[in-house]
C-alpha positions in Angstrom: 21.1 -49.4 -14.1 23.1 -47.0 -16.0 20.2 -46.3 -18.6 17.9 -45.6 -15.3 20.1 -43.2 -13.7 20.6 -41.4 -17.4 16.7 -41.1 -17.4 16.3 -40.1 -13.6 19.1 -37.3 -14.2 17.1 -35.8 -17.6 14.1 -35.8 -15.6 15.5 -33.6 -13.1 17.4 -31.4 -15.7 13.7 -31.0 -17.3 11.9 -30.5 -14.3 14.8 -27.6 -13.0 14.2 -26.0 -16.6 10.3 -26.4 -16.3 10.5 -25.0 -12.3 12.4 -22.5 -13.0 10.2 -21.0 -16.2 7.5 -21.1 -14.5 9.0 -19.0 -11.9 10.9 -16.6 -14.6 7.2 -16.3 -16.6 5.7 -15.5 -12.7 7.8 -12.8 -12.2 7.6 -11.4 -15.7 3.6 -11.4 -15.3 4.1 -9.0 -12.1 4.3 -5.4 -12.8 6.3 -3.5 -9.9 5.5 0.1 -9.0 6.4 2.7 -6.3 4.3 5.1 -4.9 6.5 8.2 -4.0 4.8 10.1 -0.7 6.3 12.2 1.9 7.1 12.0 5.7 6.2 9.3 7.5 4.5 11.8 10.1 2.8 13.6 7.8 -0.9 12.2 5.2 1.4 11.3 2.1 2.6 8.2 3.3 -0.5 7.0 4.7 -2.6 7.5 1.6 0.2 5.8 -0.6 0.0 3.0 2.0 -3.7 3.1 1.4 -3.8 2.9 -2.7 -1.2 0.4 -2.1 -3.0 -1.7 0.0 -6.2 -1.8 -2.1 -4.6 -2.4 -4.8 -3.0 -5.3 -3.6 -5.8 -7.5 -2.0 -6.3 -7.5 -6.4 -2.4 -8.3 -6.7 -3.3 -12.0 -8.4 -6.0 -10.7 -10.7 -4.0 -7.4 -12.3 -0.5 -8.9 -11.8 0.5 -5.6 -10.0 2.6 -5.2 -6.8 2.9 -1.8 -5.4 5.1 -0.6 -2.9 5.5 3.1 -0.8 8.3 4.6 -0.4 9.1 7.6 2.0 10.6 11.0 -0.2 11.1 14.5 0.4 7.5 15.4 -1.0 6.0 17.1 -4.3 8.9 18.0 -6.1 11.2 15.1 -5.4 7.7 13.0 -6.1 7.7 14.7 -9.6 10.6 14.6 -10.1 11.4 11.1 -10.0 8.6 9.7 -11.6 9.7 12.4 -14.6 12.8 10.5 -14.7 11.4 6.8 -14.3 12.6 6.2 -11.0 8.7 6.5 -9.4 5.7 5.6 -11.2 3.2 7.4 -8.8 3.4 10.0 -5.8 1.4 12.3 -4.0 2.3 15.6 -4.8 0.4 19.3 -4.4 -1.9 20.8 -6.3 0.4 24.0 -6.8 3.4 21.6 -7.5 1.4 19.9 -10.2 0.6 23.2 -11.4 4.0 24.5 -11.6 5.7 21.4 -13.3 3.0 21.7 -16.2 3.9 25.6 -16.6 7.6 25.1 -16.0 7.2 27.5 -12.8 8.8 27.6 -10.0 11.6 24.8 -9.6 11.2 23.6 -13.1 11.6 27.3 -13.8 15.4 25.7 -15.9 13.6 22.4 -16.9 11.0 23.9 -18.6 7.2 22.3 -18.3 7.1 18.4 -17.6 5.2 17.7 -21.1 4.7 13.7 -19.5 3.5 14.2 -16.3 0.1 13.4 -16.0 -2.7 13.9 -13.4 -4.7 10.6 -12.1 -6.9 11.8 -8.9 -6.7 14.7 -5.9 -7.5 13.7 -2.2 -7.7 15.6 0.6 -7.2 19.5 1.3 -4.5 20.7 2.3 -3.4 23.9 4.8 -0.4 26.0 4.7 0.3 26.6 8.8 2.7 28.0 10.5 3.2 27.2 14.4 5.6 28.4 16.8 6.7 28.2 20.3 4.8 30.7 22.7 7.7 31.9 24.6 9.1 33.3 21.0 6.5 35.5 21.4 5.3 35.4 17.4 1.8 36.2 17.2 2.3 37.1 13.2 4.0 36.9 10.1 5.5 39.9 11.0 6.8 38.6 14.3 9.1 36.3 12.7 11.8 39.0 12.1 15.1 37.6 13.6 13.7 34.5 14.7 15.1 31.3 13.8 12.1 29.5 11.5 12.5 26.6 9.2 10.4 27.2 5.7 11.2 23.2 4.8 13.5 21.2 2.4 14.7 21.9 -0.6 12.1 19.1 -2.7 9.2 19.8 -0.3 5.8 21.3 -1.6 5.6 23.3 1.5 9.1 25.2 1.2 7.5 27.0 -1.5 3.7 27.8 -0.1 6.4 29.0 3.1 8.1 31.8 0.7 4.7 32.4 -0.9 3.0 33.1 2.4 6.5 35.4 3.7 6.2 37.3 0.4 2.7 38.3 0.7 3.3 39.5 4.0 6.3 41.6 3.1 9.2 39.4 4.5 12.5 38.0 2.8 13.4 34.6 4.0 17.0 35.5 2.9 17.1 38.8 5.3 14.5 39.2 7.5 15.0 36.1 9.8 17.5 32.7 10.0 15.8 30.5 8.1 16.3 26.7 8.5 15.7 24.0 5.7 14.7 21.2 7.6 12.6 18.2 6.7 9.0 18.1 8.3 9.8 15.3 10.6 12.5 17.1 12.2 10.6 20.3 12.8 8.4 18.8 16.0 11.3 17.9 17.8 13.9 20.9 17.2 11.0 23.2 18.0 10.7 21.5 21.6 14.3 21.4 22.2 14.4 25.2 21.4 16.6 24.8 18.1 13.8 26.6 16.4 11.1 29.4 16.8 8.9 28.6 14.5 8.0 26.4 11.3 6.2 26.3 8.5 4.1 22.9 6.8 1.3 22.0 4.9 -0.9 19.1 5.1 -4.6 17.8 5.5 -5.5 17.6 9.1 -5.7 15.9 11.6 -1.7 15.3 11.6 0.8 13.4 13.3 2.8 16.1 12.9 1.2 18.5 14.7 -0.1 16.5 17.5 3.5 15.7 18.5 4.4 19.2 17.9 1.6 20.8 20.0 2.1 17.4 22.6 5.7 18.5 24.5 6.7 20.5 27.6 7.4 23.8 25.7 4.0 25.4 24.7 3.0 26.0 21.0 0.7 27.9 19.1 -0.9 28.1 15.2 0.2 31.9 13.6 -2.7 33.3 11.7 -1.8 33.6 8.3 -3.1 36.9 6.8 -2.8 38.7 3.6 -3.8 36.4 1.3 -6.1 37.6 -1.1 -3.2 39.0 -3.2 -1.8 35.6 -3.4 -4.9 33.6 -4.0 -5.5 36.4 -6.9 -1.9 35.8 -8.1 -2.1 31.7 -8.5 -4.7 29.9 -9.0 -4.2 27.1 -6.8 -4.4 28.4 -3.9 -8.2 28.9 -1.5 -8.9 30.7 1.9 -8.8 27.9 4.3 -8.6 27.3 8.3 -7.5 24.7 10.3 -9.5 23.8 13.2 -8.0 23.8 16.6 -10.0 21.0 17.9 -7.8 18.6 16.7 -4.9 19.4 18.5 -6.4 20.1 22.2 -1.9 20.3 22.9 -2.1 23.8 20.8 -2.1 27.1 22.6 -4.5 28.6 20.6 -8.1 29.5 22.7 -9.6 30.1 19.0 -12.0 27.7 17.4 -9.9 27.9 14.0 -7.1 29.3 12.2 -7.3 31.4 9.0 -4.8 30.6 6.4 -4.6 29.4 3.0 -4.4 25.6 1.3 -4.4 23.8 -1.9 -5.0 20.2 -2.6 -3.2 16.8 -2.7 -3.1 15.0 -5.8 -1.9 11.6 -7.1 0.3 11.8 -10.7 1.7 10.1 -12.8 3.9 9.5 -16.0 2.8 9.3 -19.8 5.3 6.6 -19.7 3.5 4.4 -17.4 1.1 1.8 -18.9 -2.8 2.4 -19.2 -3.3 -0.9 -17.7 -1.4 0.1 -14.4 -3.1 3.2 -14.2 -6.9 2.2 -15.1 -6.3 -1.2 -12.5 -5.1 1.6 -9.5 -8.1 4.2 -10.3 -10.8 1.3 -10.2 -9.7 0.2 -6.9 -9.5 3.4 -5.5 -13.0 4.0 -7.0 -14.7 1.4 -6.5 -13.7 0.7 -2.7 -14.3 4.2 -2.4 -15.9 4.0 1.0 -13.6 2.0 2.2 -10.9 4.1 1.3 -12.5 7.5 2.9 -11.9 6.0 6.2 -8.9 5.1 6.1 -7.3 8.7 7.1 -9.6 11.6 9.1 -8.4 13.5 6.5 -10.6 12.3 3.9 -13.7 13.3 6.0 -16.0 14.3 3.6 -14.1 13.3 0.6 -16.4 12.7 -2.7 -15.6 11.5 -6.0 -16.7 14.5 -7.8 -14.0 16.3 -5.6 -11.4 13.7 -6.8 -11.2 15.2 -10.2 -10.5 18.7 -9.0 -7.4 20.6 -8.9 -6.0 18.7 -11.7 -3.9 20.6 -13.9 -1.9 18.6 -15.7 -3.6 16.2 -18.2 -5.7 13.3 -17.0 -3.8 9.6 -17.8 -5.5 7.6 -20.2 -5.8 5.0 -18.2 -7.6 6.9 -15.8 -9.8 9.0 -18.3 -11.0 5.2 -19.1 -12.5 5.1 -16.0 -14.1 8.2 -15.0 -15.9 8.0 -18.9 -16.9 4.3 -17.6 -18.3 5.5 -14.7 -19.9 8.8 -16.1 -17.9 11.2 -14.3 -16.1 12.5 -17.2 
């Protein structure tokens, strides 16, 4: 009797140790990453939440789980992943640009020598919308108004100064400038907190549907002057934004003119070529399903996916695109 229960107890002692190194091997085979996006009204977090969810349908077959998390945008994205704390994000074209050169806010940091470039999505417009009884028909109009040119961390608060400086205007004197997240904007606009505010993101929008959508009237600003600034960086194109999709808008004009650049997915040098190689073939080779998962993608290609890159292509993704032929 004693022998028996001495036998029945080392079984169970063996079968706890066996369970539970199974379970410890199981979770050493999974590879955790975050995708860093953006507000949850704006196309950042939707498109993390659609890499993420390819990716894991495959979850058993590359041992990767991905999750999104909602950030302050670009440079936060950057950022983070630079110090280890993301291992993607969405950030913009310009922003990947600047943390290459060591422009702009990583004027002190110098350039990010191990951020790397995976894929761009969709286009992007710099707009500026404000409420028609503020009676701001230009860039010019915004003297003494009370605008918000975004966060500090936000790709946008920069394309905001850009587009002010090319039209003459100092965000420190000319009017009360607010630095308020995206998702905020909408709302203080329609209480009457704010005039005016800037953003930049691939259309249709969330954002902009809910901004054009309440009882106080809006309108899109023309954005003019921009051929200096497009000859100045690089990154930036002529674009418009098309007033169809946001029947709530003021505006009587088909479109918009103003200026745009493009969103792209990075990465670190850090992270490994696996990770990155099993995230680009999913992308890539559910490609059509992936295009629809967001009006913004409308007329998406591949091809287009390997523009606006600036900062060097991840190996693991290079392994790919040569796979493939489109590198």
């Amino acid at each position: 009797m004693k022998k028996g229960l001495i036998l029945a107890t080392a079984f169970l002692f063996t079968m706890v140790l066996f369970m539970g190194s199974s379970v410890t091997e199981t979770q050493a085979k999974t590879t955790f990453v975050t995708i860093g996006t953006g507000g949850i009204t704006g196309v950042y977090y939707p498109t993390g939440g659609a890499i993420a969810k390819i990716v894991n349908k495959k979850r058993k077959e590359y041992g990767i789980r991905c999750t999104v998390e909602s950030t302050g945008g670009s440079v936060f994205n950057i950022n983070a992943i630079m110090a280890g704390d993301l291992e993607f994000g969405v950030a913009q074209s310009d922003r990947q640009y600047q943390a290459t050169k060591g422009l702009a806010d990583w004027k002190d940091r110098g350039p990010q020598k191990d951020l790397r470039a995976v894929f761009s999505i969709h286009a992007e417009t710099v707009d500026l919308i404000a409420a028609v009884d503020a009676n701001i028909n230009s860039l010019a109009d915004l003297k003494g108004k009370r605008v918000s040119i975004g966060n500090f961390g936000a790709g946008f608060r920069q394309n905001a100064i850009d587009a002010l400086k090319a039209n003459g205007l100092d965000y420190e004197k000319d009017f009360h400038a607010e630095s308020l997240k995206a998702a905020e904007q909408p709302g203080l606009i329609q209480d009457g907190r704010i005039d005016a505010a800037f953003y930049t993101v691939g259309h249709p929008s969330g954002y902009y549907k809910e901004a054009t959508a309440g009882t106080r009237k809006v309108k899109f600003v023309p954005i003019g002057n921009t051929d200096s600034l497009i000859a100045k960086y690089p990154y930036y194109a002529k674009a418009a934004t098309l007033m169809k999709n946001y029947p709530g808008a003021a505006n009587t004009e088909d479109s918009i003119p103003t200026f745009g650049v493009k969103a792209t997915f990075v990465t670190s040098a850090k992270v490994p070529d696996k990770v990155v190689y099993a995230i680009v073939k999913e992308v890539f080779d559910n490609f059509e399903d992936f295009a629809k998962l967001h009006p913004a993608y409308a007329g998406l290609t591949k091809e287009a996916m390997l523009t606006g890159l600036s900062a060097p292509i991840h190996p693991g993704a290079m392994k790919y695109y040569k796979e493939v032929g489109l590198k």
